[in-house]
PyMOL CGO cylinders between C-alpha atoms (Angstrom):
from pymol import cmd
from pymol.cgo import CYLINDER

trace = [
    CYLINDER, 0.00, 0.00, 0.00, 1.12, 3.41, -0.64, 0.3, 1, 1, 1, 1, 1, 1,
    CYLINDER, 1.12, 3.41, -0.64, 1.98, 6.14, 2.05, 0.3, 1, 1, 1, 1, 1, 1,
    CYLINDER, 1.98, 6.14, 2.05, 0.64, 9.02, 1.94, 0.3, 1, 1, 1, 1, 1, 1,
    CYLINDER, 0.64, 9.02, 1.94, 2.95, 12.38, 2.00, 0.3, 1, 1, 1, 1, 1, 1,
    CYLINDER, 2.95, 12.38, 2.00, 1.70, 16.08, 2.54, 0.3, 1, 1, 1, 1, 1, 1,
    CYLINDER, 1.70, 16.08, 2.54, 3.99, 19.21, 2.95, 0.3, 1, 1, 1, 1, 1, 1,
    CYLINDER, 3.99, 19.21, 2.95, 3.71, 22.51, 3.68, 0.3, 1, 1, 1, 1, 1, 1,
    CYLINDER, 3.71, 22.51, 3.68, 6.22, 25.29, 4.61, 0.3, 1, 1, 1, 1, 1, 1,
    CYLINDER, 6.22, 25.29, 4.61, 4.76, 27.68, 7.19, 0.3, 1, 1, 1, 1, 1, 1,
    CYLINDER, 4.76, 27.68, 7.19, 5.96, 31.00, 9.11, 0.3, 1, 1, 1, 1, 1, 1,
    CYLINDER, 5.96, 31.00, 9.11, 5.78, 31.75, 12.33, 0.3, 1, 1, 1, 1, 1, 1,
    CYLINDER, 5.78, 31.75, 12.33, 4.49, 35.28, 12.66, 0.3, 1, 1, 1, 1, 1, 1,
    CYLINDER, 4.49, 35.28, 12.66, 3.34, 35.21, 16.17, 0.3, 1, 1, 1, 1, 1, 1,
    CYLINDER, 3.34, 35.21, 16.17, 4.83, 38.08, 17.61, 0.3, 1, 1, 1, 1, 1, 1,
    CYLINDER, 4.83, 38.08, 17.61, 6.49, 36.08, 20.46, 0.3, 1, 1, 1, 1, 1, 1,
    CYLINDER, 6.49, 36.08, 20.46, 7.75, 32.81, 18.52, 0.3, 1, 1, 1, 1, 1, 1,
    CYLINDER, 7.75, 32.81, 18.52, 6.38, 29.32, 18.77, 0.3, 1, 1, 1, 1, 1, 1,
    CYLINDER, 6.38, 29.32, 18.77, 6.33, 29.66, 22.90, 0.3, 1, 1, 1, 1, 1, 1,
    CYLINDER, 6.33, 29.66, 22.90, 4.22, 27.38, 24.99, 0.3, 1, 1, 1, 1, 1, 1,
    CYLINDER, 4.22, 27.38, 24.99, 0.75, 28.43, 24.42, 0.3, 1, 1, 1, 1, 1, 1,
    CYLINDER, 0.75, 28.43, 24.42, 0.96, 28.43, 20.13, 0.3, 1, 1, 1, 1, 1, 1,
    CYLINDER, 0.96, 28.43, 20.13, 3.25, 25.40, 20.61, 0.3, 1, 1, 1, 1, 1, 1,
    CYLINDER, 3.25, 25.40, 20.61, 0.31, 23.38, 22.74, 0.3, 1, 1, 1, 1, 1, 1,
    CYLINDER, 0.31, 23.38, 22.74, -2.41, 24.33, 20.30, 0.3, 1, 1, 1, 1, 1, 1,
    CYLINDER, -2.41, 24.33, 20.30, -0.41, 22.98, 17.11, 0.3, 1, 1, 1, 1, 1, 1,
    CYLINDER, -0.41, 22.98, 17.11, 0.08, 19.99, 19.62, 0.3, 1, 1, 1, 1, 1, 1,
    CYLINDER, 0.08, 19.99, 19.62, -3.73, 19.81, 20.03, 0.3, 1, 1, 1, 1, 1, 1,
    CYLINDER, -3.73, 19.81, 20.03, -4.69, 20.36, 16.35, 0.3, 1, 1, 1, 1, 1, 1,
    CYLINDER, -4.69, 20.36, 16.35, -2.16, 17.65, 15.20, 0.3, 1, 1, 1, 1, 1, 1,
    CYLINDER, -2.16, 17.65, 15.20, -3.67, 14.86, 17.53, 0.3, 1, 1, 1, 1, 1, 1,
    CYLINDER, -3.67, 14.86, 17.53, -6.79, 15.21, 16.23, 0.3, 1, 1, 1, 1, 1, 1,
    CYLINDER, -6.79, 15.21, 16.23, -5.20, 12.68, 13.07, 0.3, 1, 1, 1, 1, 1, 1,
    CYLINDER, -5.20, 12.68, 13.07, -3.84, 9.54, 12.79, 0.3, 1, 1, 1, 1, 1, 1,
    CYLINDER, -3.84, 9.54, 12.79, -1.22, 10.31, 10.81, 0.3, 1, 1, 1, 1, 1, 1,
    CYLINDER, -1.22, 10.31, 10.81, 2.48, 10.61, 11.55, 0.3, 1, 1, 1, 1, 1, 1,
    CYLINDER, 2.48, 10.61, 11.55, 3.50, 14.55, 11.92, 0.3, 1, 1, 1, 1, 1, 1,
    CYLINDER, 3.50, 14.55, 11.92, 6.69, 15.81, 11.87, 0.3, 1, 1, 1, 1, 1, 1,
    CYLINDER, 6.69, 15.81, 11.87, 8.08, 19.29, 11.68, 0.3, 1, 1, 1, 1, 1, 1,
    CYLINDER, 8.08, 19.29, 11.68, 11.42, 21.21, 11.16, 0.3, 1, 1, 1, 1, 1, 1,
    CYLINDER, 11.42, 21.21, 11.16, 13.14, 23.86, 11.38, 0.3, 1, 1, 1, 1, 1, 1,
    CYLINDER, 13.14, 23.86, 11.38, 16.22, 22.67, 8.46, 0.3, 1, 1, 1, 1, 1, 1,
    CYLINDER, 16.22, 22.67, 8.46, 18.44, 21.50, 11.31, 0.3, 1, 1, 1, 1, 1, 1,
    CYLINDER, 18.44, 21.50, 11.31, 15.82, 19.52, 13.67, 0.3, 1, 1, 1, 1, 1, 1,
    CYLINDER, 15.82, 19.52, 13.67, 13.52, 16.84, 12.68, 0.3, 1, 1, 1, 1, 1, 1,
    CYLINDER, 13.52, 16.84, 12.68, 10.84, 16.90, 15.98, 0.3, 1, 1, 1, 1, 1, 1,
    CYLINDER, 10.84, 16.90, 15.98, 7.28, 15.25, 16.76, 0.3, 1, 1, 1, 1, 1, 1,
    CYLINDER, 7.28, 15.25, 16.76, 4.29, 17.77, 16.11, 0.3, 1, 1, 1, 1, 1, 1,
    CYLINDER, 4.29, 17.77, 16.11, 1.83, 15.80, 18.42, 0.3, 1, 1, 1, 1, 1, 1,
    CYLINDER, 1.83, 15.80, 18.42, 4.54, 16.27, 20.91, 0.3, 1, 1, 1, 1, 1, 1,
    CYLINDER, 4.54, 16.27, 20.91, 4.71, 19.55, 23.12, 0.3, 1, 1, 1, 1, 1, 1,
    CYLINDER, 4.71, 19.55, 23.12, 8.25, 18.96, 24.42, 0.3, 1, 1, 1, 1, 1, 1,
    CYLINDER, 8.25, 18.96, 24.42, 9.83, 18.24, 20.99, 0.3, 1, 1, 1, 1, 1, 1,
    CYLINDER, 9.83, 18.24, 20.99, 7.61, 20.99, 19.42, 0.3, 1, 1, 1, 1, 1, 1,
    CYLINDER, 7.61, 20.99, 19.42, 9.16, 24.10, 22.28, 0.3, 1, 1, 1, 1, 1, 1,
    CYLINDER, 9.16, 24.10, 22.28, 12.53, 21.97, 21.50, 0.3, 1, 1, 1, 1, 1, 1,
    CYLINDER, 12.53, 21.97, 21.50, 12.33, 23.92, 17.91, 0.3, 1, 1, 1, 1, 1, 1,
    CYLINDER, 12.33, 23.92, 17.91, 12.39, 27.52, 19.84, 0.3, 1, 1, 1, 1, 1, 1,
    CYLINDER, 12.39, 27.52, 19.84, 10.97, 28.87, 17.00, 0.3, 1, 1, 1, 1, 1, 1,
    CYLINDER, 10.97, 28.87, 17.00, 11.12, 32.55, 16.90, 0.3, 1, 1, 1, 1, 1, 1,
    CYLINDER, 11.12, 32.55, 16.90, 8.98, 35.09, 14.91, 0.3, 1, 1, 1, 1, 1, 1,
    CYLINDER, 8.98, 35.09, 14.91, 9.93, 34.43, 11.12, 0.3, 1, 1, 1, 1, 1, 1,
    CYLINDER, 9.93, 34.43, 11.12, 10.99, 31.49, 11.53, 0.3, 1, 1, 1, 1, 1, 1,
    CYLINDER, 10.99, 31.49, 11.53, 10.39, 29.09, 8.18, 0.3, 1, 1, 1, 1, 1, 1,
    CYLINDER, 10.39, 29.09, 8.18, 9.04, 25.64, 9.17, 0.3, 1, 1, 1, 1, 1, 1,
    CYLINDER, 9.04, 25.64, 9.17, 8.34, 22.66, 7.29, 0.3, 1, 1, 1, 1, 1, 1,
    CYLINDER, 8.34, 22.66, 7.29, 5.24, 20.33, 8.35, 0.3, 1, 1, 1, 1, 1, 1,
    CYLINDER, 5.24, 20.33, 8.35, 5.25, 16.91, 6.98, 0.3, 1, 1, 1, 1, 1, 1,
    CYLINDER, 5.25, 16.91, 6.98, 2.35, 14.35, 7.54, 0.3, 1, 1, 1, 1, 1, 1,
    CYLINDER, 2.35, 14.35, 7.54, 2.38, 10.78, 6.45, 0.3, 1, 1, 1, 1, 1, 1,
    CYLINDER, 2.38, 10.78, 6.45, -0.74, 8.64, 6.68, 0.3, 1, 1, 1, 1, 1, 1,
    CYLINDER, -0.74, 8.64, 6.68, -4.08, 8.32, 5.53, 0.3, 1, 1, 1, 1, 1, 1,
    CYLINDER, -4.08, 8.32, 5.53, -5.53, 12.04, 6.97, 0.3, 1, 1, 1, 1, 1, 1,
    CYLINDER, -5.53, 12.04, 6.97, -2.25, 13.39, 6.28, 0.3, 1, 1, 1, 1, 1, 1,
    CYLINDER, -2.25, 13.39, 6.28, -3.90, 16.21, 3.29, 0.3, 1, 1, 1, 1, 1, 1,
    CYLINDER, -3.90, 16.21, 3.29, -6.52, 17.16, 6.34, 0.3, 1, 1, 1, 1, 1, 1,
    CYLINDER, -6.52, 17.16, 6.34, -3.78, 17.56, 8.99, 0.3, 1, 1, 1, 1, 1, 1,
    CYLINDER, -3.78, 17.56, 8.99, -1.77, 19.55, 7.04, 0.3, 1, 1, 1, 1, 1, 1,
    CYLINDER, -1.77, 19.55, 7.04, -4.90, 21.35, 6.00, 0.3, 1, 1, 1, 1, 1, 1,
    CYLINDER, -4.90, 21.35, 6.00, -5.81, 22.23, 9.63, 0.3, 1, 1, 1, 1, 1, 1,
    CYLINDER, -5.81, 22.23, 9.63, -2.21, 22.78, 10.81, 0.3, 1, 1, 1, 1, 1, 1,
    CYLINDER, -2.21, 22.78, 10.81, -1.78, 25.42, 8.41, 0.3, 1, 1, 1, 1, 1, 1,
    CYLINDER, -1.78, 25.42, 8.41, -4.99, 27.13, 8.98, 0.3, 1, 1, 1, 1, 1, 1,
    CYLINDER, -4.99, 27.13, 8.98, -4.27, 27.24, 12.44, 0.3, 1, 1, 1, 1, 1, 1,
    CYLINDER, -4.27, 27.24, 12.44, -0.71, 28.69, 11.85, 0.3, 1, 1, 1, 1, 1, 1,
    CYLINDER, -0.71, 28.69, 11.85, -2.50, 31.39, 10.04, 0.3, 1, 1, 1, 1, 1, 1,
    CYLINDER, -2.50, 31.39, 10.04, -5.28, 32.05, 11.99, 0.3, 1, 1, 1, 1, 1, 1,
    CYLINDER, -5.28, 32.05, 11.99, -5.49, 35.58, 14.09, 0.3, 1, 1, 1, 1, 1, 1,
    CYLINDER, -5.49, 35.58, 14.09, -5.49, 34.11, 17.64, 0.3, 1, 1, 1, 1, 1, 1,
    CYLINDER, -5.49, 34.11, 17.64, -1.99, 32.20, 16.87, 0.3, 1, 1, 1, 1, 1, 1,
    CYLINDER, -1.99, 32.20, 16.87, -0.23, 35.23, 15.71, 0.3, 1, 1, 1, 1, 1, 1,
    CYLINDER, -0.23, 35.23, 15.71, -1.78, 37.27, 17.45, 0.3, 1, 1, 1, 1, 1, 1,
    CYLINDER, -1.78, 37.27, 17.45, -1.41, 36.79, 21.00, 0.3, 1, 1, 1, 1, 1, 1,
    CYLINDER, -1.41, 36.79, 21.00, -3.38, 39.44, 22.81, 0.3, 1, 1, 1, 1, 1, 1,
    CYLINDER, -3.38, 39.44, 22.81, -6.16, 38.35, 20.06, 0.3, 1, 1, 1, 1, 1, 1,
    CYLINDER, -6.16, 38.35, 20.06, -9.69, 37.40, 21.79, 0.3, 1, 1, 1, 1, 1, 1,
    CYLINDER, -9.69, 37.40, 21.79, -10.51, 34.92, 19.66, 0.3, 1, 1, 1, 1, 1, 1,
]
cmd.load_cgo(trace, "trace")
């Protein structure tokens, strides 16, 4: 059977990098799948459904990042993760919603 491979390159823009709080919600988001997600920076290789590996990145505001998913959801996770990585309340810190 064939594995299935999505990619996207992302940028962080939230003001304040990929701290804790941005970090745990792309944790969240990526969980919701089955897939395998993985996610670096061109140096590190780390584990998106993991919040320890993901902080590990210390991603900082313009930071390029490359989110690869392999499994059957893999299109929708990438889908999601991306929305979510461009989505007011994750660059936006002080945004209500």
């Amino acid at each position: 059977m064939e594995k299935v491979v999505f990619e996207t390159a992302i940028e962080i823009k939230n003001v304040h990098g990929l701290h804790m709080r941005p970090a745990m919600q792309f944790v969240d988001v990526a969980n919701q799948f089955i897939c395998d997600i993985s996610v670096s920076d061109g140096v590190k290789v780390v584990d998106g459904k993991s919040i320890m590996q993901m902080v590990i990145l210390a991603a900082t505001r313009g930071t390029k990042l490359k989110i690869k998913a392999e499994g059957p959801d893999a299109q929708e996770a990438i889908n999601a993760l991306q929305e979510l990585v461009e989505s007011k309340p994750f660059i936006d810190p002080d945004s209500d919603g």
